[in-house]
ZAZAMI-198237 format. One line per 5 residues: number of its first residue (from 1); for each residue x, y negated, z negated of N, C-alpha, C. Coordinates in nm, 3 decimals, decimal comma. Layout:
BEGIN
NUM	X:Y:Z:X:Y:Z:X:Y:Z | ...
END
This chain:
BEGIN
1	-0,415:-1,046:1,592:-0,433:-1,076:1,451:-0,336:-0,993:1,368 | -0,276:-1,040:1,258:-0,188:-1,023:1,176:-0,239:-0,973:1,030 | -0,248:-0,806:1,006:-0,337:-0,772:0,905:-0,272:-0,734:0,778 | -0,294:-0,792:0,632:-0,185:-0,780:0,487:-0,280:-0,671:0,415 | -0,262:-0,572:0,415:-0,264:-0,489:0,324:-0,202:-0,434:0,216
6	-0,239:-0,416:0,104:-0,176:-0,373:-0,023:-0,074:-0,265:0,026 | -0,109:-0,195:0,116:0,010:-0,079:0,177:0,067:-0,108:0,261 | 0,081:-0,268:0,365:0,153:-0,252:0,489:0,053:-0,336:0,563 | 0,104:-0,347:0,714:0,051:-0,469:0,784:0,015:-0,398:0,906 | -0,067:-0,434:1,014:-0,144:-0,413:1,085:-0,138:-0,507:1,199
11	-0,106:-0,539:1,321:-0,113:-0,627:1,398:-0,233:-0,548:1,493 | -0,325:-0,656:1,531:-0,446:-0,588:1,577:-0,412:-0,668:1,738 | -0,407:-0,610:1,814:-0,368:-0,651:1,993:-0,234:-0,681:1,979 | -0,167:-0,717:2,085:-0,069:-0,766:2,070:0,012:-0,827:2,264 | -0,096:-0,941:2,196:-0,080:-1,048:2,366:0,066:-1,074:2,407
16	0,118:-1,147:2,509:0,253:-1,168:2,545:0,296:-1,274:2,423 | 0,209:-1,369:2,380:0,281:-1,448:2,290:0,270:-1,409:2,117 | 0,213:-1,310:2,122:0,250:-1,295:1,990:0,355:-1,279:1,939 | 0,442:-1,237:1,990:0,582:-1,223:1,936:0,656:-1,382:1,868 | 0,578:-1,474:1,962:0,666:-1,587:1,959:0,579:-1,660:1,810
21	0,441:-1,577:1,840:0,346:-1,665:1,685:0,376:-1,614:1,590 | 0,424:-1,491:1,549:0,475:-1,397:1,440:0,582:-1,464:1,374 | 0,656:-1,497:1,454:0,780:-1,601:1,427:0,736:-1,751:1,371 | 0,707:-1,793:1,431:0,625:-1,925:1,380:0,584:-1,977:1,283 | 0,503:-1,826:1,199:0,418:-1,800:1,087:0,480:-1,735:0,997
26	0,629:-1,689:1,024:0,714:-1,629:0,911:0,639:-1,517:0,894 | 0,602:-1,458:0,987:0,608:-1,337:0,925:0,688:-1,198:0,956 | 0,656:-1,117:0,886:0,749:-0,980:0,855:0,793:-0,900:0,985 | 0,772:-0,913:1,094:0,752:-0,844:1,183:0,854:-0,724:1,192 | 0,987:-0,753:1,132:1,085:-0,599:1,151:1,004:-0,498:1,070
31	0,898:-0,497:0,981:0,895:-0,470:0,921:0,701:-0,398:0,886 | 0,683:-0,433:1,056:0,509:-0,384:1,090:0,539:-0,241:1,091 | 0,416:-0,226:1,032:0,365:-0,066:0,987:0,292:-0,002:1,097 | 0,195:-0,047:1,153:0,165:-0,013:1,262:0,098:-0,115:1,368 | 0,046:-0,074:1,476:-0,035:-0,153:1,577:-0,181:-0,133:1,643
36	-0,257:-0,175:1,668:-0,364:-0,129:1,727:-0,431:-0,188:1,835 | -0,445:-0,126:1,920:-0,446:-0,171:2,080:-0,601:-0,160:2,106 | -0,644:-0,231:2,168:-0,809:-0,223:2,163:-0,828:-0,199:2,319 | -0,752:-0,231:2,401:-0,784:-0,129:2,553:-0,674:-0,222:2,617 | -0,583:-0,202:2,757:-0,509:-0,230:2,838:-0,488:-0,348:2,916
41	-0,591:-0,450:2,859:-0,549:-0,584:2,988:-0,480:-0,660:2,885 | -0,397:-0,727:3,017:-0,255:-0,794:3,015:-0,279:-0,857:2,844 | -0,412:-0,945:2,826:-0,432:-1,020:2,736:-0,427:-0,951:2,591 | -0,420:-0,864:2,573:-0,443:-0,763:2,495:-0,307:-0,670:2,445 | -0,244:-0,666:2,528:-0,095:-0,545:2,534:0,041:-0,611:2,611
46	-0,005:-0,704:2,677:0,099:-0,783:2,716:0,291:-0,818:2,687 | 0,217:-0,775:2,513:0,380:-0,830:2,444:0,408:-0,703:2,400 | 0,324:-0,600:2,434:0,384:-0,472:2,334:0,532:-0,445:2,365 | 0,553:-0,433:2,490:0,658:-0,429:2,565:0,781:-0,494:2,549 | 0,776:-0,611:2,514:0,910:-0,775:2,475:0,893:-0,674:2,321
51	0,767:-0,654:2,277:0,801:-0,632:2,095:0,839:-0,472:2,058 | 0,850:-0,417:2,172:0,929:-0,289:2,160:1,043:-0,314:2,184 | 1,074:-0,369:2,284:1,270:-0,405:2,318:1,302:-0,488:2,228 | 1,210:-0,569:2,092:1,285:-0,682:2,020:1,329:-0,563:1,930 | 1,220:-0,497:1,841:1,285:-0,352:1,766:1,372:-0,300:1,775
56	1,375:-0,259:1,891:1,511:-0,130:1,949:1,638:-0,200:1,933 | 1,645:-0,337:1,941:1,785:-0,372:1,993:1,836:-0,512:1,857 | 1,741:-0,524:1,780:1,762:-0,688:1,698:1,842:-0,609:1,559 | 1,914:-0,699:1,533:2,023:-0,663:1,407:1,909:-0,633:1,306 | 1,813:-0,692:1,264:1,709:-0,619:1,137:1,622:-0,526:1,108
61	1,646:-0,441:1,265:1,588:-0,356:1,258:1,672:-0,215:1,252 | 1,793:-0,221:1,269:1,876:-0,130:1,265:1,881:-0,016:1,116 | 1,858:-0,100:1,034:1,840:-0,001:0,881:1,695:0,063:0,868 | 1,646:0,057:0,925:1,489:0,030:0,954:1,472:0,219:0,934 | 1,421:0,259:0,865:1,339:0,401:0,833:1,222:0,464:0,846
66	1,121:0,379:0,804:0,999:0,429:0,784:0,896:0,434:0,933 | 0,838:0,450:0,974:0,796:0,464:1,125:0,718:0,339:1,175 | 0,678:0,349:1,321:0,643:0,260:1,362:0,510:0,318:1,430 | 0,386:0,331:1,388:0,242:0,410:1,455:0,165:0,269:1,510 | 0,147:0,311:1,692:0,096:0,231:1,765:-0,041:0,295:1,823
71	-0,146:0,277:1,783:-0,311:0,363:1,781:-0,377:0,275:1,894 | -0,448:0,353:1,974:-0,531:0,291:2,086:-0,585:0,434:2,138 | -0,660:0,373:2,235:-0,747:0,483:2,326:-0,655:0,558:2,435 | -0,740:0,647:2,480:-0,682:0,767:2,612:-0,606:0,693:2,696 | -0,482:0,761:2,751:-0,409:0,694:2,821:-0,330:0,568:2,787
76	-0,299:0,521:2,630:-0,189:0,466:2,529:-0,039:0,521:2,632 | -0,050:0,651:2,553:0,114:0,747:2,606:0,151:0,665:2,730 | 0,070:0,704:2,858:0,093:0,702:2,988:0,148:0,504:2,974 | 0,049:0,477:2,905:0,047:0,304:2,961:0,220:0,252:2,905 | 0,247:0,252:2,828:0,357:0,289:2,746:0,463:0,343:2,788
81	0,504:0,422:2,859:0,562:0,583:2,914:0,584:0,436:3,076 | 0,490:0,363:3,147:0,496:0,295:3,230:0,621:0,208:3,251 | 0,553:0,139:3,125:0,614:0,023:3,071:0,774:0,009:3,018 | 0,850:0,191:2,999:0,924:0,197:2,941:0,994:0,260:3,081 | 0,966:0,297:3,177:0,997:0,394:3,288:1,063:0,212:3,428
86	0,990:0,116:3,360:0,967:0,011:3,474:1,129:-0,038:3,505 | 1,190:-0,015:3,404:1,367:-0,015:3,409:1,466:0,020:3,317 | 1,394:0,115:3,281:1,464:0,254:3,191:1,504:0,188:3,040 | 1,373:0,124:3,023:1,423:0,068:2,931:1,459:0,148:2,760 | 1,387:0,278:2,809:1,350:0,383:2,687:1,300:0,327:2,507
91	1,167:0,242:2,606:1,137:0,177:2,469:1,075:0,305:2,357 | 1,070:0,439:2,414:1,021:0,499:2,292:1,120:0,607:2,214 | 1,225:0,532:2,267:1,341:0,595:2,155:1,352:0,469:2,103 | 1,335:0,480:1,918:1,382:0,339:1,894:1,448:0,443:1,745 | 1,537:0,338:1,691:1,663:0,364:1,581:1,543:0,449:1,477
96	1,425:0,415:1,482:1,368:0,450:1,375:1,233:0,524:1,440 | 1,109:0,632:1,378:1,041:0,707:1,458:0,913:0,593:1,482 | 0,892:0,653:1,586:0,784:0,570:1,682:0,683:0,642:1,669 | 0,528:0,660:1,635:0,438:0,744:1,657:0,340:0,665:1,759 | 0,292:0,752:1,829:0,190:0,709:1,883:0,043:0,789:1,909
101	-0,066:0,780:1,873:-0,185:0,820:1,835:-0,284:0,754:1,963 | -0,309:0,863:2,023:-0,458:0,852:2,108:-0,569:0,883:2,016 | -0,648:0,763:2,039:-0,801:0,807:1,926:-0,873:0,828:2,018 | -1,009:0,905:1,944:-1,166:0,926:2,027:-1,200:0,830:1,934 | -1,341:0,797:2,028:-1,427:0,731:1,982:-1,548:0,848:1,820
106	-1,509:0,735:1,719:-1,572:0,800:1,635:-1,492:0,837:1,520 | -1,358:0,885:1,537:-1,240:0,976:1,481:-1,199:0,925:1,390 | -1,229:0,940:1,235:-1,124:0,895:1,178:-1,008:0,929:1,183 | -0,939:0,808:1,105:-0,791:0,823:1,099:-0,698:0,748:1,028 | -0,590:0,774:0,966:-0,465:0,700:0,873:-0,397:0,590:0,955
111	-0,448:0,447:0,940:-0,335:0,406:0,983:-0,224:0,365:0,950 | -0,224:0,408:0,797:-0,090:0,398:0,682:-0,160:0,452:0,536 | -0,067:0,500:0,528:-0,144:0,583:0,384:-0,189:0,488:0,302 | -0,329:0,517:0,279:-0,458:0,456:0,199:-0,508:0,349:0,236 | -0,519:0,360:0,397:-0,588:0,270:0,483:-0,644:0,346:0,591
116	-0,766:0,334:0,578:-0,824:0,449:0,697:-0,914:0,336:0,848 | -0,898:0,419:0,930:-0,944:0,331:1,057:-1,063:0,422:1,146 | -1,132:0,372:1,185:-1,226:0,433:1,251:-1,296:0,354:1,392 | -1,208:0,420:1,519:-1,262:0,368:1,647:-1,425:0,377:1,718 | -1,492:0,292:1,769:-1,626:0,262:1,834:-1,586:0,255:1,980
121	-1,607:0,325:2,065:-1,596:0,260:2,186:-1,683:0,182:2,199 | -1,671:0,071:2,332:-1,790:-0,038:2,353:-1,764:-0,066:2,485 | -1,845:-0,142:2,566:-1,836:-0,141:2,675:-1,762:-0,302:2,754 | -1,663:-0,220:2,802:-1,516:-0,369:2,853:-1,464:-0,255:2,964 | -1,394:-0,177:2,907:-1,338:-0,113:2,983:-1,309:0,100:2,932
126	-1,290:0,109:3,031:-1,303:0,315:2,978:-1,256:0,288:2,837 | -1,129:0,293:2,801:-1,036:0,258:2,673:-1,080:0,171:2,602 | -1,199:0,113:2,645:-1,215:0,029:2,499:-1,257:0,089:2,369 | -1,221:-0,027:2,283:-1,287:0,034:2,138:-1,267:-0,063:2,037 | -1,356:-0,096:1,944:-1,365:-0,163:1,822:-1,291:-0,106:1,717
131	-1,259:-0,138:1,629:-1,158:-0,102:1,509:-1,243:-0,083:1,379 | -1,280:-0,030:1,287:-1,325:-0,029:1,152:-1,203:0,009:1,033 | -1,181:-0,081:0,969:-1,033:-0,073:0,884:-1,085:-0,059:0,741 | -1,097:0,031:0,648:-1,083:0,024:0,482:-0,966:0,037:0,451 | -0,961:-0,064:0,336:-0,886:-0,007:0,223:-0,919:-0,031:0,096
136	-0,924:0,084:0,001:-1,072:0,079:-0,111:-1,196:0,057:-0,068 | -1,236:-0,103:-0,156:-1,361:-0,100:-0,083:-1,354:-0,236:0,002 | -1,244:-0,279:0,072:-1,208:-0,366:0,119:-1,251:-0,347:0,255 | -1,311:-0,392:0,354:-1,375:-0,383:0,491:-1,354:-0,468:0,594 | -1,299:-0,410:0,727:-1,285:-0,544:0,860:-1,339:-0,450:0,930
141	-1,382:-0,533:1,053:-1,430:-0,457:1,151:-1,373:-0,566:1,308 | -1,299:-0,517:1,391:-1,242:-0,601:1,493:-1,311:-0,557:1,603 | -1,374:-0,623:1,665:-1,482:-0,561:1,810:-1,393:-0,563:1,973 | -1,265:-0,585:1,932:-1,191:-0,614:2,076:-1,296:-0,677:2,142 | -1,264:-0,658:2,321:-1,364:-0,729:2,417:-1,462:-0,631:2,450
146	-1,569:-0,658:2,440:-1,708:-0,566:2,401:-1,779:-0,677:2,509 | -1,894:-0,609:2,597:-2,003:-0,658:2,613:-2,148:-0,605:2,533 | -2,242:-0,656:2,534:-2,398:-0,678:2,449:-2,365:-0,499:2,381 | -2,384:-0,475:2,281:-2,371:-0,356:2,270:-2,428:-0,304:2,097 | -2,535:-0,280:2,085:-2,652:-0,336:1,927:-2,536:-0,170:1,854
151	-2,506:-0,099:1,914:-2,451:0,004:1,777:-2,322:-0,087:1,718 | -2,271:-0,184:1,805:-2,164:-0,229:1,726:-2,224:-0,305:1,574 | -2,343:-0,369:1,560:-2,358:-0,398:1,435:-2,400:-0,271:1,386 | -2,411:-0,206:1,385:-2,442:-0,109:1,254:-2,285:-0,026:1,228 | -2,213:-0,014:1,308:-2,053:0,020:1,304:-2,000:-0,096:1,236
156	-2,050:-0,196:1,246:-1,970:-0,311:1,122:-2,060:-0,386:1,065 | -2,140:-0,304:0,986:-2,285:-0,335:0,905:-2,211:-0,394:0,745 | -2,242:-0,468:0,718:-2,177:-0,547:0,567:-2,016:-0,555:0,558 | -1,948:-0,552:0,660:-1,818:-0,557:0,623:-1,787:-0,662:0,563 | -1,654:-0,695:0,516:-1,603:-0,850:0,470:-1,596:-0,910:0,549
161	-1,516:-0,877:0,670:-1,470:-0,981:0,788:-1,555:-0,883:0,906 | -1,620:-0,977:1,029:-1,572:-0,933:1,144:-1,574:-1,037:1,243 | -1,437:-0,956:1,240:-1,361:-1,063:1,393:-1,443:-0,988:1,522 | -1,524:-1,079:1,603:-1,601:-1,060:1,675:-1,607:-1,135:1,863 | -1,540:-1,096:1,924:-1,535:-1,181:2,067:-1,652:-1,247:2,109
166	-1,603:-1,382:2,161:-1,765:-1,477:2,205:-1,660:-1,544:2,316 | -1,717:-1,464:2,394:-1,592:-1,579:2,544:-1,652:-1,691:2,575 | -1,770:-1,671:2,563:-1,845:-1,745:2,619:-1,969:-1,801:2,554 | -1,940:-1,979:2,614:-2,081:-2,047:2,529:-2,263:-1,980:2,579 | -2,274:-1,956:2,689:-2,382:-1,922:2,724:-2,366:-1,866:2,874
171	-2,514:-1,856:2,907:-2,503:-1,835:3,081:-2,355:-1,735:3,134 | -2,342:-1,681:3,096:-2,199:-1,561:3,077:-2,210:-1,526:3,251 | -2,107:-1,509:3,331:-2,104:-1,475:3,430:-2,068:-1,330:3,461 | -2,019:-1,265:3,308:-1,989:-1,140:3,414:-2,067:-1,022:3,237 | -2,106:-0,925:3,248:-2,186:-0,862:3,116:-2,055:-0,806:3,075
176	-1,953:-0,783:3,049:-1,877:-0,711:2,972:-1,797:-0,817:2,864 | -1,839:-0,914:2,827:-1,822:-1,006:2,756:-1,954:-1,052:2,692 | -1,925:-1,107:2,541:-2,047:-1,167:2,503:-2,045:-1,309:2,464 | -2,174:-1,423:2,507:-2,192:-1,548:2,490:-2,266:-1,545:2,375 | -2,265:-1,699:2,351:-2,284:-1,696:2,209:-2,362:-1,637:2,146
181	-2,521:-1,655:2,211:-2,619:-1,589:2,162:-2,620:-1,456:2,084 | -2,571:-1,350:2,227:-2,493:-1,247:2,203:-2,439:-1,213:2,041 | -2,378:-1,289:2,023:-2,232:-1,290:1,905:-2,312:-1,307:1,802 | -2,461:-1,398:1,778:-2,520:-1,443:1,673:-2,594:-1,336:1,657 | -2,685:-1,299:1,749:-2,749:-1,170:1,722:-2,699:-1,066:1,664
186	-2,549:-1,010:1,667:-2,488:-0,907:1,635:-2,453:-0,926:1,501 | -2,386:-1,078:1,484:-2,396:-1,108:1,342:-2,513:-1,077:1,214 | -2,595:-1,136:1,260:-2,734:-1,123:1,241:-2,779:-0,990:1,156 | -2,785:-0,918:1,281:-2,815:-0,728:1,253:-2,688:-0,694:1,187 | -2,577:-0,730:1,153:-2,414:-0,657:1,112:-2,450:-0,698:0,935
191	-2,477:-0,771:0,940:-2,481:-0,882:0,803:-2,318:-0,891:0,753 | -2,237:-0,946:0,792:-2,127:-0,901:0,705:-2,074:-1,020:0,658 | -2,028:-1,010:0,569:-1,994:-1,144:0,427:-1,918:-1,256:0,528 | -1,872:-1,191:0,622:-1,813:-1,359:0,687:-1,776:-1,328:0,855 | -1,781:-1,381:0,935:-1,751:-1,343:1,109:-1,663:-1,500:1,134
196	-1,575:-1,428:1,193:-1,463:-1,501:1,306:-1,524:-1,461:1,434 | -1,543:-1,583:1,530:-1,552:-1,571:1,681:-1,441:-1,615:1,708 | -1,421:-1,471:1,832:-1,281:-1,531:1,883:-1,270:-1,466:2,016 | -1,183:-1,458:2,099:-1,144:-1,441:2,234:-1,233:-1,571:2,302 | -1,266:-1,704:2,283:-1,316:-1,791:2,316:-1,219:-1,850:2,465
201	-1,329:-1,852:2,568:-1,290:-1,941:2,690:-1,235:-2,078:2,653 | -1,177:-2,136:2,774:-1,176:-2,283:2,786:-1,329:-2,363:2,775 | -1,387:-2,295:2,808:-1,513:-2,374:2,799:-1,575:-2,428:2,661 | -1,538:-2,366:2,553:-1,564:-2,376:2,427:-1,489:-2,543:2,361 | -1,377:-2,526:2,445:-1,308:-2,674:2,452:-1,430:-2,790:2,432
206	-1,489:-2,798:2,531:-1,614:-2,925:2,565:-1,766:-2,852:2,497 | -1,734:-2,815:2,398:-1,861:-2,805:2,305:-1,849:-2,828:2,128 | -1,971:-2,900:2,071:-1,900:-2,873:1,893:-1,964:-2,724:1,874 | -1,870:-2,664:1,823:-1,876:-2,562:1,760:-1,958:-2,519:1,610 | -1,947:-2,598:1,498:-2,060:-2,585:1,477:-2,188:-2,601:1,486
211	-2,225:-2,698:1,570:-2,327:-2,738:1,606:-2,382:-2,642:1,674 | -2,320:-2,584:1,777:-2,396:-2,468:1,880:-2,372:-2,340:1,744 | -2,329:-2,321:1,707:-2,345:-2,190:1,568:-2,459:-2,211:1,491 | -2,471:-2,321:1,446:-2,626:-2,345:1,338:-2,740:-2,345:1,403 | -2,771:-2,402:1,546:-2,856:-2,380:1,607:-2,933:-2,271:1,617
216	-2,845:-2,142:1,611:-2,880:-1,980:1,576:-2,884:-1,945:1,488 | -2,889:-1,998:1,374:-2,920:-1,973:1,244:-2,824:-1,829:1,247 | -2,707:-1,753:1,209:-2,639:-1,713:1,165:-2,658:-1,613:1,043 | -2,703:-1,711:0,967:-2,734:-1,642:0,813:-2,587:-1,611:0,712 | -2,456:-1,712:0,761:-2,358:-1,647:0,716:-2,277:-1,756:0,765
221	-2,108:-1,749:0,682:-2,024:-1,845:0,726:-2,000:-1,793:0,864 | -1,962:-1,889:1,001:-1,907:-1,785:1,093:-1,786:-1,892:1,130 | -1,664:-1,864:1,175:-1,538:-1,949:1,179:-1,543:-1,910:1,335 | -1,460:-2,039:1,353:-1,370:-2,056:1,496:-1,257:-2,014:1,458 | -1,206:-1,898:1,558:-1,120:-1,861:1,519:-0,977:-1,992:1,588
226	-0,862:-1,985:1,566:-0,770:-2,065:1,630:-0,593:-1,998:1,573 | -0,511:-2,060:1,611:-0,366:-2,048:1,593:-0,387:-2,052:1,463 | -0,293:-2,033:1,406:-0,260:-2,025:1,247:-0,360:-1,983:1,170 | -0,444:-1,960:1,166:-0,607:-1,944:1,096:-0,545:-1,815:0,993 | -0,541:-1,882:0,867:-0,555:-1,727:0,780:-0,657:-1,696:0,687
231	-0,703:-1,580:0,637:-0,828:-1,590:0,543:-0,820:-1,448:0,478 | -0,812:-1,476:0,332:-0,806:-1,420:0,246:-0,994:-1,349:0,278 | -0,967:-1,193:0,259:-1,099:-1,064:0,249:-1,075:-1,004:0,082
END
C-alpha cells in the first residue's frame, strides 16, 4: 500500500510487483520517504531488493538528498545486508542516505517528521508486526499477516482506516492467518470508521463479497481491497 501524507509517503510492504504498480499509478516513487516492512516472506519484501537497485542506479534519483528510512522488525539489517551481499550488489550504499530502523514491539517512532508509527507484534511469524501510523489526528492501523489475535483491536481501536488481512473465506487451514469471521470480529471490537480486507486468497474469487461481509453484521463500511483501490482518510 501506497501511503500520502501531508509530510511524505509511506509504502507499507513492498511485494515483487510493486515496483511495476507504482508505475502504473503514477506515482512518486524517486521520491518515497520511507518503507515499512511488516515481517520477511517473499510476499511481503520481495521487491525491496529490484526497488533498491532501481534507486541506486535510475537517472531521477541521482539529485536525490533527503533520506531513504526502511522500518521493520529484528533482523531487517541482516535480511537486507543478504540481499545486497547475493552479488555485491551494495544496495546500501545509495547516492543519497539510506536509514534503516529495527523496531520493538510497542516502540514508538518517527517515520518522517510529524508522522509517528507505533509497532504491535502479532502472531505470523517472530518479526511480525502491525503498523499504527498518526498524523495529527489522522489514524491507520495496517495488521500485516496476523493470525486470531483480540489485542490487535484495541491497538487499532477507532482508527480511520484499518487495512486488515482476511486470507481466508472460512474453515482456514493453517491459524496464523485470519478467515473471515476472524476479520469481522476484530472489526467489531476495533470500531474503526472504515476497514479494508486484504491479503485475500484465490478462494475469495468464487464468493460475493458483500454478501459473506453483511452476513456478520460488521457495524461499518468494510471494502475489498483490490489493484488500484484508493481512499481518501
Amino acid at each position: 500500500y501506497w501511503l500520502e501524507t501531508s509530510r511524505g509517503t509511506l509504502l507499507l510492504d513492498c511485494s515483487a510487483s510493486a515496483i511495476h504498480r507504482m508505475a502504473q499509478e503514477d506515482l512518486d516513487w524517486p521520491n518515497l520517504d520511507a518503507i515499512w516492512i511488516s515481517h520477511f516472506h517473499l510476499d511481503h519484501v520481495g521487491g525491496l531488493a529490484p526497488l533498491l537497485f532501481g534507486v541506486k542506479h535510475a537517472p531521477v534519483t541521482r539529485s536525490r538528498k533527503k533520506p531513504l528510512r526502511i522500518f521493520g522488525g529484528p533482523g531487517l539489517r541482516k535480511l537486507l545486508e543478504a540481499f545486497s551481499d547475493a552479488n555485491d550488489y551494495d544496495l546500501l550504499e545509495q547516492p543519497f542516505p539510506l536509514e534503516i530502523h529495527e523496531i520493538e514491539s510497542l516502540e514508538k517512532f518517527e517515520l518522517m517528521p510529524g508522522v509517528e508509527g507505533v509497532a504491535m507484534s502479532t502472531p505470523h511469524t517472530e518479526e511480525s508486526h502491525a503498523l499504527h501510523v498518526r498524523e495529527g489526528e489522522t489514524t491507520l492501523v495496517y495488521s500485516g499477516d496476523t493470525g486470531s489475535c483480540d489485542p490487535l483491536a484495541s491497538f487499532a481501536r477507532r482508527v480511520d482506516l484499518l487495512l486488515l488481512e482476511c486470507s481466508f473465506v472460512k474453515e482456514k487451514p493453517v491459524e496464523k492467518h485470519l478467515e473471515l469471521a476472524e476479520a469481522i470480529y476484530l472489526i467489531r471490537k476495533a470500531e474503526p470508521k472504515k476497514a479494508v480486507l486484504t491479503h485475500l486468497y484465490p478462494e475469495w474469487d468464487e464468493v460475493k463479497f458483500e454478501e459473506e461481509v453483511k452476513k456478520l453484521s460488521p457495524g461499518r463500511e468494510v471494502i475489498k481491497a483490490k489493484d488500484g483501490l484508493r481512499i481518501d482518510i
